[in-house]
Predicted model as a PDB file, atoms N, CA, C, CB and O in Angstrom, pLDDT in the B-factor column:
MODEL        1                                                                  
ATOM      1  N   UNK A   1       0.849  -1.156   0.000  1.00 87.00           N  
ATOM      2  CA  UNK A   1       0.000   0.000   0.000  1.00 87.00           C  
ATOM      3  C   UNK A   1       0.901   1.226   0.000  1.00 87.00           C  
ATOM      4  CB  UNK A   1      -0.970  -0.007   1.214  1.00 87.00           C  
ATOM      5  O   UNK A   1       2.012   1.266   0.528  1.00 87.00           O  
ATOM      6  N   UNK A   2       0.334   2.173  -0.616  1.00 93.00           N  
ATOM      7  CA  UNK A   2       1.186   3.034  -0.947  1.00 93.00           C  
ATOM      8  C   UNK A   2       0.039   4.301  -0.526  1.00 93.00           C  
ATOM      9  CB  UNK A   2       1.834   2.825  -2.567  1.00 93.00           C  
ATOM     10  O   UNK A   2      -1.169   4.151  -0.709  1.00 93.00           O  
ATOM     11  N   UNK A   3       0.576   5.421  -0.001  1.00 94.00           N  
ATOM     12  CA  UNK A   3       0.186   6.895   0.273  1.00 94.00           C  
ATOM     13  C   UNK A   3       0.362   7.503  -0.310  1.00 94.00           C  
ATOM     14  CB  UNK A   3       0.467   7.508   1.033  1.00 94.00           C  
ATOM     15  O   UNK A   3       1.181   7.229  -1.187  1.00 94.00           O  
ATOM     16  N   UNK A   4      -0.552   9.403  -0.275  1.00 95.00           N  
ATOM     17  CA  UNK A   4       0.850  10.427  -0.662  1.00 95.00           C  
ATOM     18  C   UNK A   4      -0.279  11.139  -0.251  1.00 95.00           C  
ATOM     19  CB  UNK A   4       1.850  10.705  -2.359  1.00 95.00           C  
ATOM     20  O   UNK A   4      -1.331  10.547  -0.011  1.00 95.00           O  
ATOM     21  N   UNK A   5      -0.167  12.355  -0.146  1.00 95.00           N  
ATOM     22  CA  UNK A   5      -0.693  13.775   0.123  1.00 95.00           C  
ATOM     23  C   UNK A   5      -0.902  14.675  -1.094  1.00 95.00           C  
ATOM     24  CB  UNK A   5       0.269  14.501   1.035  1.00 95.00           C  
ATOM     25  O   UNK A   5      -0.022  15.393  -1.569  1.00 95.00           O  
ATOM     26  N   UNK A   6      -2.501  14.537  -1.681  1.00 95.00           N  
ATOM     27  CA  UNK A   6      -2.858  15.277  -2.915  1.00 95.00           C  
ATOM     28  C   UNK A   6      -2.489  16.629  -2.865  1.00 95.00           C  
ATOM     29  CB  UNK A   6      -4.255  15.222  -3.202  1.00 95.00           C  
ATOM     30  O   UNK A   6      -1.676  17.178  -3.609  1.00 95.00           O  
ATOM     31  N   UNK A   7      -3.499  17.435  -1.415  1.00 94.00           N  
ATOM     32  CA  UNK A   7      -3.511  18.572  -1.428  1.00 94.00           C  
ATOM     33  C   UNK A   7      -3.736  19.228   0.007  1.00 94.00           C  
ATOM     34  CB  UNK A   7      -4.352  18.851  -2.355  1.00 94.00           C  
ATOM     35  O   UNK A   7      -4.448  18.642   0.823  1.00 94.00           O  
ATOM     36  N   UNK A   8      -3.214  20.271   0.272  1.00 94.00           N  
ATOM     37  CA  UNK A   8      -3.252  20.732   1.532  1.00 94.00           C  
ATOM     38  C   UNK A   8      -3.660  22.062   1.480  1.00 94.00           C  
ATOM     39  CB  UNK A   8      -2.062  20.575   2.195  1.00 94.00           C  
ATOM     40  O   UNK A   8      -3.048  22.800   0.708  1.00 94.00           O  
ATOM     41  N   UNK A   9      -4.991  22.724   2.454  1.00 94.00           N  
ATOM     42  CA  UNK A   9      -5.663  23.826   1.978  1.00 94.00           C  
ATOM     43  C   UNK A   9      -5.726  24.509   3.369  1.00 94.00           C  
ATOM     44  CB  UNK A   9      -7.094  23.520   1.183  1.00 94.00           C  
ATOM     45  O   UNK A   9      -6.157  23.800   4.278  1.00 94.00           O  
ATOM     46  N   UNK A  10      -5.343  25.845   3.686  1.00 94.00           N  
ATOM     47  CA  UNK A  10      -5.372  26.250   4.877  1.00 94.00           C  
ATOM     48  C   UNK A  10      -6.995  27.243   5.006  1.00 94.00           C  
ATOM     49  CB  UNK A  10      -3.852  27.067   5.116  1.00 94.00           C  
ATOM     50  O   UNK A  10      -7.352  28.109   4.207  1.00 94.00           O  
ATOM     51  N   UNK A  11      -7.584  26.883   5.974  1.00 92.00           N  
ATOM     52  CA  UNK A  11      -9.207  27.145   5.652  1.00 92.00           C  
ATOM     53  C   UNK A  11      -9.473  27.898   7.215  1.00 92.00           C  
ATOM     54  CB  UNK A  11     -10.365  25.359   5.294  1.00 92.00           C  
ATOM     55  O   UNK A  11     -10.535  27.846   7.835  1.00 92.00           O  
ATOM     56  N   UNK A  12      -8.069  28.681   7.713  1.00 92.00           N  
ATOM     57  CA  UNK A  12      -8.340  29.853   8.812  1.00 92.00           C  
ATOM     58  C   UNK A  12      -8.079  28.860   9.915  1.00 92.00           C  
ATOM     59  CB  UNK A  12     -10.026  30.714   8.861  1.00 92.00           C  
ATOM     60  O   UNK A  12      -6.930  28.420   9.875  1.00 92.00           O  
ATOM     61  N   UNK A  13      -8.744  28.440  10.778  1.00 93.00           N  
ATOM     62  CA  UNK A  13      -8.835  28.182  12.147  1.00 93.00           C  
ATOM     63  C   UNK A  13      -8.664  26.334  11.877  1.00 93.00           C  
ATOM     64  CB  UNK A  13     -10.495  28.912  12.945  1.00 93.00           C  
ATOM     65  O   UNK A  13      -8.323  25.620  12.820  1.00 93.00           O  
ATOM     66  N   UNK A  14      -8.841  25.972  11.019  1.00 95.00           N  
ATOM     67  CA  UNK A  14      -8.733  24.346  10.068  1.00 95.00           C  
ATOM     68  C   UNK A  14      -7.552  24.450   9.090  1.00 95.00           C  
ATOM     69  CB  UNK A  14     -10.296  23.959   8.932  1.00 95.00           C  
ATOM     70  O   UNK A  14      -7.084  25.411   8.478  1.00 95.00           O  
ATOM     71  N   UNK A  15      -7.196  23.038   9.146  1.00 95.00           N  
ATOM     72  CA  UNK A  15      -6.636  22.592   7.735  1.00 95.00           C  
ATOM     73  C   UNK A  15      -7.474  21.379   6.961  1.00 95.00           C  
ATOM     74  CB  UNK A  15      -5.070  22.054   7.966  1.00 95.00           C  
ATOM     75  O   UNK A  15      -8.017  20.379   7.431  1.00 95.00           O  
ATOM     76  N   UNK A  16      -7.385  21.771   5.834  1.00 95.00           N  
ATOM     77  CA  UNK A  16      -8.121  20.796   4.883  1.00 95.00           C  
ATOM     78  C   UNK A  16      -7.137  19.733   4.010  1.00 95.00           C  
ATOM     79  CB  UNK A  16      -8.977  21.737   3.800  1.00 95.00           C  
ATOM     80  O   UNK A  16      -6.806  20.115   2.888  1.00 95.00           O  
ATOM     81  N   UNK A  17      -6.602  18.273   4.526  1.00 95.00           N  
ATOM     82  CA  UNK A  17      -5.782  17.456   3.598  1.00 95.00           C  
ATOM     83  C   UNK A  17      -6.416  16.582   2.763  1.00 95.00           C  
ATOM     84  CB  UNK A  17      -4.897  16.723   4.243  1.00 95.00           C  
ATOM     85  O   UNK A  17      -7.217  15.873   3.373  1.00 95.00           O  
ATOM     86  N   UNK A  18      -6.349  16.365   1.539  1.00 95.00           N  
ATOM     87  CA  UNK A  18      -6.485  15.202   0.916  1.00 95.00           C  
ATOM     88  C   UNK A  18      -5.120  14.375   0.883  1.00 95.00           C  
ATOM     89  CB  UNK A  18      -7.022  15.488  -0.411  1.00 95.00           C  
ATOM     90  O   UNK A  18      -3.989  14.720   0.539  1.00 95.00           O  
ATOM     91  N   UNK A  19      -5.680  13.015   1.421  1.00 96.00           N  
ATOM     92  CA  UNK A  19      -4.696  11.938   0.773  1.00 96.00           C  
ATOM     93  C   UNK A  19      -5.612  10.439  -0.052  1.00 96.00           C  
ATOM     94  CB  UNK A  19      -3.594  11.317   2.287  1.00 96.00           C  
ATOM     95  O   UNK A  19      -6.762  10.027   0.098  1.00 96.00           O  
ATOM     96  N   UNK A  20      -4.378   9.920  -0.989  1.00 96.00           N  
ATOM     97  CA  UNK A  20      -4.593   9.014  -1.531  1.00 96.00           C  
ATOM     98  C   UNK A  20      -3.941   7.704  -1.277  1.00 96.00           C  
ATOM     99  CB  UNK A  20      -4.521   9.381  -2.484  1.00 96.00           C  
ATOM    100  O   UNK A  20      -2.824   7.583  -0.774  1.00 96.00           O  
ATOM    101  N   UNK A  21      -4.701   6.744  -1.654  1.00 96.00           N  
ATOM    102  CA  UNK A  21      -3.751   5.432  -1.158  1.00 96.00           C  
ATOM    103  C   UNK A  21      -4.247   4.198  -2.274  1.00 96.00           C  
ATOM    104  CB  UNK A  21      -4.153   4.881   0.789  1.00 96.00           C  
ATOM    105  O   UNK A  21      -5.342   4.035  -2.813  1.00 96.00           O  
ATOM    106  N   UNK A  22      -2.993   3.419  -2.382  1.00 95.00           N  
ATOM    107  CA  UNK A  22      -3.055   2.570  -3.842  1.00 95.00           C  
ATOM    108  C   UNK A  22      -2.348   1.380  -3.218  1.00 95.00           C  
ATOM    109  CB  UNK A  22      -2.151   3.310  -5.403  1.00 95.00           C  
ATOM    110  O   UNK A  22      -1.186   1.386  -2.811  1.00 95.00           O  
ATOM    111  N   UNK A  23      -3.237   0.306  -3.193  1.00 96.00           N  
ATOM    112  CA  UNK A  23      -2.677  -0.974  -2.973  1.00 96.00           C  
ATOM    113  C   UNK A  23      -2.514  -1.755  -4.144  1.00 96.00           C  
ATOM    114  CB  UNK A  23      -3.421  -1.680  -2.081  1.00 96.00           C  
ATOM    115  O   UNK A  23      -3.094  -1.709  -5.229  1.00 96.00           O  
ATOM    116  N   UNK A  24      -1.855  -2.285  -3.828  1.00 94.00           N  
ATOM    117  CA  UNK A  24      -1.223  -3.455  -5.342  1.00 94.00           C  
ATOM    118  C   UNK A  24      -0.968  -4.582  -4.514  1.00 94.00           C  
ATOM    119  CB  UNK A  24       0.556  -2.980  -6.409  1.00 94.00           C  
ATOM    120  O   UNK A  24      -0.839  -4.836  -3.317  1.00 94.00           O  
ATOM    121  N   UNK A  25      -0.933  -5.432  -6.131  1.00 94.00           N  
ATOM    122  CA  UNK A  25      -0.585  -7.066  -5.673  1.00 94.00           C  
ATOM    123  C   UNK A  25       0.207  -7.216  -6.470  1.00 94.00           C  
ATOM    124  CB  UNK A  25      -1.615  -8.287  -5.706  1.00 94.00           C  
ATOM    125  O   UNK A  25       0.085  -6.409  -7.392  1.00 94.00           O  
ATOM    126  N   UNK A  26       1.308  -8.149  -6.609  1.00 93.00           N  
ATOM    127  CA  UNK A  26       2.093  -8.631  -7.898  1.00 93.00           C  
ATOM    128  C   UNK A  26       1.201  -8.420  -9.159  1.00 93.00           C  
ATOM    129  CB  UNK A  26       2.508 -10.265  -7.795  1.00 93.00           C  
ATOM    130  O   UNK A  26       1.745  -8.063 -10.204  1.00 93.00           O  
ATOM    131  N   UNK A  27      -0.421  -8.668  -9.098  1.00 92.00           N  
ATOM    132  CA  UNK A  27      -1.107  -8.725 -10.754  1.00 92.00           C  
ATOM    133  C   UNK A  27      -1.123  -7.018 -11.038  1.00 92.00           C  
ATOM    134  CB  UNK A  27      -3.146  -9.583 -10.859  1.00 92.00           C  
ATOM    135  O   UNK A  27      -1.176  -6.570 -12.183  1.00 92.00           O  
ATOM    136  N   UNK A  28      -1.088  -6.446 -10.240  1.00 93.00           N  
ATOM    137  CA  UNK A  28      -1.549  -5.120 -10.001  1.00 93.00           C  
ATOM    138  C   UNK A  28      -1.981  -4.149  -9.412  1.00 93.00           C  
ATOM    139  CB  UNK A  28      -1.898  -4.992 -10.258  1.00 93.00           C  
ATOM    140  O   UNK A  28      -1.643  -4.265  -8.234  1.00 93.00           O  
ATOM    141  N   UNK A  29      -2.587  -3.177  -9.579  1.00 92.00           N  
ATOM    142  CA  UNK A  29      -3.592  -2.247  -8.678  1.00 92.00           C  
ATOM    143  C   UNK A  29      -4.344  -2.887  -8.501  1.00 92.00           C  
ATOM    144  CB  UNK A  29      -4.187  -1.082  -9.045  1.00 92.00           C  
ATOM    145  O   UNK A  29      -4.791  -3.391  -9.532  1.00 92.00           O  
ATOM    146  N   UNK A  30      -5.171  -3.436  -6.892  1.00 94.00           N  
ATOM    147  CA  UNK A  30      -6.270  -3.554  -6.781  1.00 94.00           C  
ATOM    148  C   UNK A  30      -7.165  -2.870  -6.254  1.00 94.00           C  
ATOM    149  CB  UNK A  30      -6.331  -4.271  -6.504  1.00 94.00           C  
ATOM    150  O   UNK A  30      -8.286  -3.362  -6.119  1.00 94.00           O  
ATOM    151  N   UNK A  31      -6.902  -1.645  -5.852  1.00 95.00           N  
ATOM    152  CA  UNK A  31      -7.744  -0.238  -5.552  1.00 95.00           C  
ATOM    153  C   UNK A  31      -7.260   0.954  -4.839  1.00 95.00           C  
ATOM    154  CB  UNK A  31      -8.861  -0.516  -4.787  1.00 95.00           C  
ATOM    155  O   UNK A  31      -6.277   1.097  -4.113  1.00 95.00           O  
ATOM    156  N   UNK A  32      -8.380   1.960  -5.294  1.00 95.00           N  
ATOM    157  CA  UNK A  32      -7.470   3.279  -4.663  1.00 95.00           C  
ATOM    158  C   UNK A  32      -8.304   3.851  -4.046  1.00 95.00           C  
ATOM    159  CB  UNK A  32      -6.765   4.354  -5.583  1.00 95.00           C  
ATOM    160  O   UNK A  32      -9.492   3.567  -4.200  1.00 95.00           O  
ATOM    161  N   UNK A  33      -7.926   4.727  -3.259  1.00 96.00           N  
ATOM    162  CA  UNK A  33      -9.007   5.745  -2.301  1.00 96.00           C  
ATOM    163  C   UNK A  33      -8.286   6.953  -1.938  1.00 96.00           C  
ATOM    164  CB  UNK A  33      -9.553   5.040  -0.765  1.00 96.00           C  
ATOM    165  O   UNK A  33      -7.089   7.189  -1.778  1.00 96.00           O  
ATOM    166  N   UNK A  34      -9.431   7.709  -1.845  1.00 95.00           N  
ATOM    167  CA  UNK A  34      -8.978   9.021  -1.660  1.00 95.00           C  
ATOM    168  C   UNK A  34      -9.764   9.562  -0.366  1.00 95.00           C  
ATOM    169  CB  UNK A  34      -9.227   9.899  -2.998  1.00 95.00           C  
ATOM    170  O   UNK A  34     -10.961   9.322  -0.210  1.00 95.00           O  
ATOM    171  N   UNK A  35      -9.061  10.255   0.485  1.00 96.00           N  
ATOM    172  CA  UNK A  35      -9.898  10.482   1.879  1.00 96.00           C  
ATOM    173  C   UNK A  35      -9.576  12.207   1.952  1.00 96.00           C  
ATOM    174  CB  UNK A  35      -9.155   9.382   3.514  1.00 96.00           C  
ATOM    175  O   UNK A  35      -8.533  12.757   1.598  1.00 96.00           O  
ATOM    176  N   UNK A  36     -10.514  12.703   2.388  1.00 95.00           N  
ATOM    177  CA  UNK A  36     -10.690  14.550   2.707  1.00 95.00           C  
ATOM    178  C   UNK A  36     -10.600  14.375   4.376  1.00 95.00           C  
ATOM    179  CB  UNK A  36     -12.669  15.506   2.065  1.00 95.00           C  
ATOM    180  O   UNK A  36     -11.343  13.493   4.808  1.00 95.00           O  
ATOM    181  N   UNK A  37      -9.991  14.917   5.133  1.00 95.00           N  
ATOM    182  CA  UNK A  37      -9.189  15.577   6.637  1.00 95.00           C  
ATOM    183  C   UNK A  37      -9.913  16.649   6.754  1.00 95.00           C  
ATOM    184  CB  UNK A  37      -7.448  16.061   6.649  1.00 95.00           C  
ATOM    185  O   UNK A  37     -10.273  17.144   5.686  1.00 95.00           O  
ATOM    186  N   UNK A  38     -10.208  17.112   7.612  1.00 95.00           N  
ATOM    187  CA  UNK A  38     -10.506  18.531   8.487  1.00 95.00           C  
ATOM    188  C   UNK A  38     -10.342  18.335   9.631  1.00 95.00           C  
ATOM    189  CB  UNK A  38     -11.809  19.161   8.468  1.00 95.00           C  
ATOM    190  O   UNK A  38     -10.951  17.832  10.575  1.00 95.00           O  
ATOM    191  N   UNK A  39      -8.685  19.183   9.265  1.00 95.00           N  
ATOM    192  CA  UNK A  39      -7.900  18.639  10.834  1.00 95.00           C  
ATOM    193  C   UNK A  39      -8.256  20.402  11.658  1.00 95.00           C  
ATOM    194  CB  UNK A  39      -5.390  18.079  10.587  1.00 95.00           C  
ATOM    195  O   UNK A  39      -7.674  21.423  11.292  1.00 95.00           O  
ATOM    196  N   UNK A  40      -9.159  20.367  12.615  1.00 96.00           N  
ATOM    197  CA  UNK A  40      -9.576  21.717  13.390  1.00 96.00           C  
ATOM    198  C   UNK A  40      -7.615  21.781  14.279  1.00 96.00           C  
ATOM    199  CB  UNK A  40     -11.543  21.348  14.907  1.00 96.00           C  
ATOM    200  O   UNK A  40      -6.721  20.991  14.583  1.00 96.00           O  
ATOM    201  N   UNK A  41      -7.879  23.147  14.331  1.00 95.00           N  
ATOM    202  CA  UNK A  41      -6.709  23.830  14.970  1.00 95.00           C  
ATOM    203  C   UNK A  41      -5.587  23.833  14.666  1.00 95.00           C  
ATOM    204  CB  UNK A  41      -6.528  23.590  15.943  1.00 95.00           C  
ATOM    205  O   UNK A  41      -4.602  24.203  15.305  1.00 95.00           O  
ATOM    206  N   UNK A  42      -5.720  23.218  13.184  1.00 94.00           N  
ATOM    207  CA  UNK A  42      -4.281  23.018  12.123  1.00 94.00           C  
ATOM    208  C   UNK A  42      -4.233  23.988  11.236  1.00 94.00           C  
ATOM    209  CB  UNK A  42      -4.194  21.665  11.180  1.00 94.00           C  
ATOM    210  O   UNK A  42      -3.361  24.035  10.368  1.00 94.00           O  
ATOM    211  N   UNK A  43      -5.075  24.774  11.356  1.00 93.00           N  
ATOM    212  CA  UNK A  43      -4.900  26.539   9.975  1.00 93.00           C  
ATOM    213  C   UNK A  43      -4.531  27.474  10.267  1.00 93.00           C  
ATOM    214  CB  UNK A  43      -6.052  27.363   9.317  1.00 93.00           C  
ATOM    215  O   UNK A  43      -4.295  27.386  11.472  1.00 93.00           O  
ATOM    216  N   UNK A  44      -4.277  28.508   9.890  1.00 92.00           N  
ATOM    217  CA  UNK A  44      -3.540  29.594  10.255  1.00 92.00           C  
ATOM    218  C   UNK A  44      -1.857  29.898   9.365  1.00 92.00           C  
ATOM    219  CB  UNK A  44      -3.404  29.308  11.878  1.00 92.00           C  
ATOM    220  O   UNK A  44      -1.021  30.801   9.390  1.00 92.00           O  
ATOM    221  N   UNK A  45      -2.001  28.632   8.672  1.00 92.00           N  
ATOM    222  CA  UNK A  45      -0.527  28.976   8.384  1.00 92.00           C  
ATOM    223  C   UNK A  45      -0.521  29.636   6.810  1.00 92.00           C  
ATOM    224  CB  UNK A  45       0.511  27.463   8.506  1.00 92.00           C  
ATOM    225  O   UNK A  45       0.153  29.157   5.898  1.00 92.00           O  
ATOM    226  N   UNK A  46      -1.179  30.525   6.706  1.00 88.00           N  
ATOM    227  CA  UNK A  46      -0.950  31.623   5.283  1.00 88.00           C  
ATOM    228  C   UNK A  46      -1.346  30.614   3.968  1.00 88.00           C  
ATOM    229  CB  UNK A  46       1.072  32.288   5.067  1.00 88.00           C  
ATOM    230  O   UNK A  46      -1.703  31.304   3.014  1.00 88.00           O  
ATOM    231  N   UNK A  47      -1.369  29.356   3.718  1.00 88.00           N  
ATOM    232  CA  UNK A  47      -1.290  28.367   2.717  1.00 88.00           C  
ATOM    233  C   UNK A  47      -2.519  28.608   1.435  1.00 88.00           C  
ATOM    234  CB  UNK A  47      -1.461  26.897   3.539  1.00 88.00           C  
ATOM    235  O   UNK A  47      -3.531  29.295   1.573  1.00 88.00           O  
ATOM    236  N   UNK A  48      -2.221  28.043   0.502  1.00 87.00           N  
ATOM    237  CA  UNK A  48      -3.673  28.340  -0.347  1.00 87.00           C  
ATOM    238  C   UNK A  48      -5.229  27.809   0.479  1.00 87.00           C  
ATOM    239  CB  UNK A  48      -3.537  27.326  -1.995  1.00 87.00           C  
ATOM    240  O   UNK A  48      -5.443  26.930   1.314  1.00 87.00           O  
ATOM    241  N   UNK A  49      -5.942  28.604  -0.070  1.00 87.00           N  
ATOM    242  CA  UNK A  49      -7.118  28.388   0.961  1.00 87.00           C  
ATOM    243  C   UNK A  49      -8.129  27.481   0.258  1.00 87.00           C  
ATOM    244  CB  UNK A  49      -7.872  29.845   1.432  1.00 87.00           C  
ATOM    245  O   UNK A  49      -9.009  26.966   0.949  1.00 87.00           O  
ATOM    246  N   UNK A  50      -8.094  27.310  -0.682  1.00 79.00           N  
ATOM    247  CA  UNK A  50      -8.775  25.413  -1.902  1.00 79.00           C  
ATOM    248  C   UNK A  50      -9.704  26.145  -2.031  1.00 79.00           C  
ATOM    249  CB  UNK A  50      -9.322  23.331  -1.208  1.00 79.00           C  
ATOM    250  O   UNK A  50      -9.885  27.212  -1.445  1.00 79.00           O  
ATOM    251  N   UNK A  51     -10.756  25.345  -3.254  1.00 73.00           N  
ATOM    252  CA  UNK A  51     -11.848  25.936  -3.396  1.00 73.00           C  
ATOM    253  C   UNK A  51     -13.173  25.890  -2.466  1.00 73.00           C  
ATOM    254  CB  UNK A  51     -12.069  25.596  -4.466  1.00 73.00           C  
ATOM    255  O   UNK A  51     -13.059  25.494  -1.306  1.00 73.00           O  
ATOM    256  N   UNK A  52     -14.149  26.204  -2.861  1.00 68.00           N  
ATOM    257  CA  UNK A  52     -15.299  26.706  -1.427  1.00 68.00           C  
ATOM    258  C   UNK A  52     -16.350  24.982  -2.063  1.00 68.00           C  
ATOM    259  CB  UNK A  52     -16.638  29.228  -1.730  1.00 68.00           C  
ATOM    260  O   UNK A  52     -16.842  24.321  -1.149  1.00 68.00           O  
ATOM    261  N   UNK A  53     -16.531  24.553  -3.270  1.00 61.00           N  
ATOM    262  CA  UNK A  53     -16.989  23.399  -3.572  1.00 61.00           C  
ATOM    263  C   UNK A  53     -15.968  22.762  -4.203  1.00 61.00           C  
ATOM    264  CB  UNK A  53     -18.114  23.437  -4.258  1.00 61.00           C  
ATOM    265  O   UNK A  53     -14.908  23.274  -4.565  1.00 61.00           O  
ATOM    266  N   UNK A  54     -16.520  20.954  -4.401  1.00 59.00           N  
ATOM    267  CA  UNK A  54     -15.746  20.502  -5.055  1.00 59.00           C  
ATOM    268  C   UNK A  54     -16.189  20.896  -6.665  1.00 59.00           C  
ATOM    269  CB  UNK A  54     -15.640  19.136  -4.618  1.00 59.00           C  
ATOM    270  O   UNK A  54     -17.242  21.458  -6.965  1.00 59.00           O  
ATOM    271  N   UNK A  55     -14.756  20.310  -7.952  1.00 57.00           N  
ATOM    272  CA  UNK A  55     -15.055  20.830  -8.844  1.00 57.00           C  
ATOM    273  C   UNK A  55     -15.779  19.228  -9.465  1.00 57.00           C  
ATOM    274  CB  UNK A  55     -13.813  21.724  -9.512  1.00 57.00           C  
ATOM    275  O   UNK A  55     -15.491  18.031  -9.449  1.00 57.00           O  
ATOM    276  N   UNK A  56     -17.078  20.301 -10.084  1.00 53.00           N  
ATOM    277  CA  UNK A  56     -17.798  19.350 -10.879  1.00 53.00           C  
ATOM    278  C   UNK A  56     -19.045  18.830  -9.600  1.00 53.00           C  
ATOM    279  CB  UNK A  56     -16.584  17.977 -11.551  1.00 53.00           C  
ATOM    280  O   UNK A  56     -20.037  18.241 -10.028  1.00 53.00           O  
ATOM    281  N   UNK A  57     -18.994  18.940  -8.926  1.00 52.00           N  
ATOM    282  CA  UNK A  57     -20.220  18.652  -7.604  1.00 52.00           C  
ATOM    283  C   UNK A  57     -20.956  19.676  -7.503  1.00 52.00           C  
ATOM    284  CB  UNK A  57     -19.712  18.431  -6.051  1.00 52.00           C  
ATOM    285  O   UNK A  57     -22.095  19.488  -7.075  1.00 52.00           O  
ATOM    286  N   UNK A  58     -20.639  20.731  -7.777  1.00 50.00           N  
ATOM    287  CA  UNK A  58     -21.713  22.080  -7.391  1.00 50.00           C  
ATOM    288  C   UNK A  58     -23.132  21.876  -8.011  1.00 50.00           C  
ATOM    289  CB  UNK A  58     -21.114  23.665  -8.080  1.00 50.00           C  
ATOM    290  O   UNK A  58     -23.573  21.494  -9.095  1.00 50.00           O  
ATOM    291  N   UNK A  59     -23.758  22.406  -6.553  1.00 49.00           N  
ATOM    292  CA  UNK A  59     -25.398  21.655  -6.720  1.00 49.00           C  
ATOM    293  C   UNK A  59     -25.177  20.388  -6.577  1.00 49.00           C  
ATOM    294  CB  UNK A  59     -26.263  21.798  -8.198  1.00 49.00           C  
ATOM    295  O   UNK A  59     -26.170  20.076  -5.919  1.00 49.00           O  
ATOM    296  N   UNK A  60     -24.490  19.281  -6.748  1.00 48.00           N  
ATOM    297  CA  UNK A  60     -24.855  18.038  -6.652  1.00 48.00           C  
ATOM    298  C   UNK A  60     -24.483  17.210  -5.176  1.00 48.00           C  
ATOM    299  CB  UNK A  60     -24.240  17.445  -7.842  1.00 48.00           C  
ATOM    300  O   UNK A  60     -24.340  15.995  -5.032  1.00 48.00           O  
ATOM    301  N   UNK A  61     -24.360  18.470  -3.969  1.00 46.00           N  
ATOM    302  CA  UNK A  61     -24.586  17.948  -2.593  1.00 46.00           C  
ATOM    303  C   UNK A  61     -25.324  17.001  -2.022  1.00 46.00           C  
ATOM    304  CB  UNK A  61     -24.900  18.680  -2.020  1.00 46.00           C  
ATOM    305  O   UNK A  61     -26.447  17.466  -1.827  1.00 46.00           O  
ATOM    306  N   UNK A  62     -25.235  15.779  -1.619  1.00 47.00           N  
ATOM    307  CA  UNK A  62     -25.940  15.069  -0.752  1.00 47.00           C  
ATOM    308  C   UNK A  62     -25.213  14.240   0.408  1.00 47.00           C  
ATOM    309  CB  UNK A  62     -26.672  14.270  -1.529  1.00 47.00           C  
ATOM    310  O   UNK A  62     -24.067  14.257   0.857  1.00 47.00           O  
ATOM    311  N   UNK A  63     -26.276  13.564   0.679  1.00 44.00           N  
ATOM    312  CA  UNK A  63     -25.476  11.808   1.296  1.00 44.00           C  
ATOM    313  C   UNK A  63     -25.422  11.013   0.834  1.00 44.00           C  
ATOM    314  CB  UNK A  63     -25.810  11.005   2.212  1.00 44.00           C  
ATOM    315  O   UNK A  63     -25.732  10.927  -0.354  1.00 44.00           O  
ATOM    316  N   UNK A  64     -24.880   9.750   1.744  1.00 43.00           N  
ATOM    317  CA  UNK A  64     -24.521   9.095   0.643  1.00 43.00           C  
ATOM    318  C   UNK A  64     -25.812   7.996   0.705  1.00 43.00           C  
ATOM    319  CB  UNK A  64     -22.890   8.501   0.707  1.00 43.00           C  
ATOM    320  O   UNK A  64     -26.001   7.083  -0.098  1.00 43.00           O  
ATOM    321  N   UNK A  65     -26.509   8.280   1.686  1.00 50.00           N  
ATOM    322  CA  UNK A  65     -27.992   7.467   1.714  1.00 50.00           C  
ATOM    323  C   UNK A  65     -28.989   8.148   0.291  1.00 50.00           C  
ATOM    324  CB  UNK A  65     -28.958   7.882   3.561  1.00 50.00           C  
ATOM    325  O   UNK A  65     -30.035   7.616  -0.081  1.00 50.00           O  
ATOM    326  N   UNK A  66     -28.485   9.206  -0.251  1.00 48.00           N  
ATOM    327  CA  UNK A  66     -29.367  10.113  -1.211  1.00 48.00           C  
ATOM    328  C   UNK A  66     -28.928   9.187  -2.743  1.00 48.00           C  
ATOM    329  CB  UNK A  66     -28.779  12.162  -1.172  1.00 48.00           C  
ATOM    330  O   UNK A  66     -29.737   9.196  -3.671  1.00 48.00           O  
ATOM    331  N   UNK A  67     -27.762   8.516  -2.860  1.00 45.00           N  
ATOM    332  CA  UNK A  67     -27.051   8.231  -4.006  1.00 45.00           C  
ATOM    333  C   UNK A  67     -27.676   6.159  -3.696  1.00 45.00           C  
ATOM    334  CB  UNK A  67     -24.875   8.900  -3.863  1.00 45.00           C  
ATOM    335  O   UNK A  67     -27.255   5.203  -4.348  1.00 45.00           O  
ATOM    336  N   UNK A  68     -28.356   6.120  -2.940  1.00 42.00           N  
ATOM    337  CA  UNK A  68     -28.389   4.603  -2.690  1.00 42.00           C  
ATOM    338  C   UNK A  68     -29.258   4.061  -3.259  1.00 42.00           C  
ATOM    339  CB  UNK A  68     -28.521   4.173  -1.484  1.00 42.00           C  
ATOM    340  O   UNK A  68     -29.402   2.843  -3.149  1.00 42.00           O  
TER     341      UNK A  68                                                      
ENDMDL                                                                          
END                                                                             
């Protein structure tokens, strides 16, 4: 399994991380995931501040009971 750190967004009083992770087998990739952080009391440090939606989701907010 493998990590890395997409993106890191400083959002004032929060930080916002994405990371990704990719497991393999000798045949190959057998899947990837991507996880969103909102680490509270980690912002403040001047950093880009990311966008306010994701891109391509706007308007298309729900749960995930809404997509079932």
């Amino acid at each position: 399994m493998s990590d890395r750190i997409t993106e890191v967004w400083d959002r004032g009083k929060a930080a916002v991380v994405g990371v990704e992770s990719l497991a393999r087998a000798a045949e190959g990739d057998l899947f990837r995931t991507h996880a969103t952080l909102f680490v509270r009391g980690a912002g403040g440090f001047r950093g880009e501040q990311g966008r306010s939606t994701l891109e391509g989701d706007a308007g298309q907010r729900g749960s995930l009971r809404d997509s079932c």
